[in-house]
Every structure is written in structure tokens, then in C-alpha cells.
C-alpha positions as CSV (number, residue, x, y, z in Angstrom):
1,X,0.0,0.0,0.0
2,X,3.3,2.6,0.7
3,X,4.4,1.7,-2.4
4,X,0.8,2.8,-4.4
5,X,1.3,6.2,-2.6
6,X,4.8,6.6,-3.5
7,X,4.3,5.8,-7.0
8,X,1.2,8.0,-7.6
9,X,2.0,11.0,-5.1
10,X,1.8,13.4,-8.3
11,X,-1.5,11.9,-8.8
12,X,-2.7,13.0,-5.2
13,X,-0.9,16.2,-4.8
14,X,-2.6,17.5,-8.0
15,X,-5.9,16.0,-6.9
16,X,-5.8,17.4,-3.5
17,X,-4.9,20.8,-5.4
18,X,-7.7,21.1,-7.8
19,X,-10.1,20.1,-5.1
20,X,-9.3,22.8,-2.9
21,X,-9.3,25.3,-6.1
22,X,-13.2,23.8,-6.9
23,X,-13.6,24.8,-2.8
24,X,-11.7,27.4,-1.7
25,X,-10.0,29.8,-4.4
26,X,-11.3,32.6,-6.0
27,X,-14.2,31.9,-8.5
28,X,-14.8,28.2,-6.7
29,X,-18.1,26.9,-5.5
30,X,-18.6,28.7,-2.5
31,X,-18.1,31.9,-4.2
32,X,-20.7,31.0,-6.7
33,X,-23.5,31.1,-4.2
34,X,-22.7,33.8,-2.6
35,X,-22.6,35.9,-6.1
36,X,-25.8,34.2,-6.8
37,X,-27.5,35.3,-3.7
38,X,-26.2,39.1,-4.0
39,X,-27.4,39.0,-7.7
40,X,-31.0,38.0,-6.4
41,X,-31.0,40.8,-3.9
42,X,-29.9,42.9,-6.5
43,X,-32.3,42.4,-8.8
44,X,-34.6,42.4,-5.8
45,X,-33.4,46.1,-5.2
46,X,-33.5,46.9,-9.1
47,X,-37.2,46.1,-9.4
48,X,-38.0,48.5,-6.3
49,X,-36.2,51.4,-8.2
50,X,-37.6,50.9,-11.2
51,X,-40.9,51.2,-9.5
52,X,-40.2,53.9,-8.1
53,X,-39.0,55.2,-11.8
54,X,-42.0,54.6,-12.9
55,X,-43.9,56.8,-10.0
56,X,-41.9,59.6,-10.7
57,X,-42.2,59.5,-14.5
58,X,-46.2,59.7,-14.2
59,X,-45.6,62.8,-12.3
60,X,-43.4,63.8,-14.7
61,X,-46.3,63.0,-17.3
62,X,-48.9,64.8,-15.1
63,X,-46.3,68.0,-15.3
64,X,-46.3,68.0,-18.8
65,X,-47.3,71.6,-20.6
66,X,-50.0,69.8,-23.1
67,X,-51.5,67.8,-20.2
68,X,-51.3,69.1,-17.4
69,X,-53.7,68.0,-14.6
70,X,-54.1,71.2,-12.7
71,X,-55.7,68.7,-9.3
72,X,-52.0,67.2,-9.2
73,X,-50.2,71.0,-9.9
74,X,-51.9,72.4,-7.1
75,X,-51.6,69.0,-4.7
76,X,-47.7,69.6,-5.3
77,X,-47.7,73.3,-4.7
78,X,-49.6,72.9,-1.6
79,X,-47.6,70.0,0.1
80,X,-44.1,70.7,-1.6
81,X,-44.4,74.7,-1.5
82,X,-46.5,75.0,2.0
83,X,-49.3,76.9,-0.3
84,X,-52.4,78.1,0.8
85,X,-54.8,80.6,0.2
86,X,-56.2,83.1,3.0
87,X,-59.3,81.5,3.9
88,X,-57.6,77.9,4.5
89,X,-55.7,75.9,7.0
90,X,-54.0,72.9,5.9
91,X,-53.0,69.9,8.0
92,X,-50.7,67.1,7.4
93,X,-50.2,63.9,9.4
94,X,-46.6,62.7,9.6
95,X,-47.0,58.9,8.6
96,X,-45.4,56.3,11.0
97,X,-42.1,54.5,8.9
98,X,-42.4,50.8,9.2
């Protein structure tokens, strides 16, 4: 049996190597899924922002000279700008974060 390992050590040592490169080394398995998991929170967080693109750019829309929705105009003047006229009070509720 000392005499199989002796003959073959090469065989071993390169074995052993190219194991622990699948394992341990840059680019090996363990790496994988941990790329694969931050590419699915990623993508996760890329969806949420393009939602929120998608929010802003029907605002935009609403802003836009041939259509504009004077209701949406004067909701944003009045909560962005603090507008009011004489006769009114206006009251806003600070919403809880979650």
C-alpha cells in the first residue's frame, strides 16, 4: 500500500490541489453562491427602483405643458411649496415609517 502512494504521489498532490481550487479559491463553488445570492438581492433592489421610476415619470407626465392635470399641480404646490390661500388651513399627518 506505501508503495501505491509513493508511485502516484503526483496523482494525489494534484488532486488534492484542484479540489481545494473547486472549494476554496477565487471563483470556486462557494463563491458562486454567494454571487448568486447578492445578484438576487440585486435584482430584488433593481425592481424596487424601477418602480419607483415609474412613480416619478407619471408625475413627470402629469407636469407636462400639453396635459397638465391642474388637481396634481396644485396638490404639489400645496404639500411641496406649504401653499395656501387666505381662507384655508391645511394639516398634514406625519405617517409612521415601518
Amino acid at each position: 500500500m506505501i508503495n501505491f502512494f509513493k508511485e502516484n504521489w503526483i496523482f494525489f498532490l494534484t488532486t488534492t490541489f484542484l479540489l481545494w481550487l473547486l472549494f476554496f479559491a477565487n471563483y470556486g463553488l462557494l463563491d458562486y453562491f454567494i454571487l448568486k445570492n447578492q445578484i438576487k438581492l440585486n435584482e430584488l433592489k433593481l425592481n424596487a427602483v424601477k418602480k419607483e421610476v415609474h412613480i416619478f415619470s407619471s408625475y413627470i407626465q402629469g407636469f407636462n405643458s400639453e396635459e397638465l392635470e391642474l388637481d396634481l399641480l396644485e396638490f404639489q404646490v400645496r404639500k411641496i411649496l406649504g401653499f395656501v390661500r387666505k381662507n384655508e388651513a391645511i394639516y398634514f399627518w406625519k405617517e409612521e415609517e415601518k
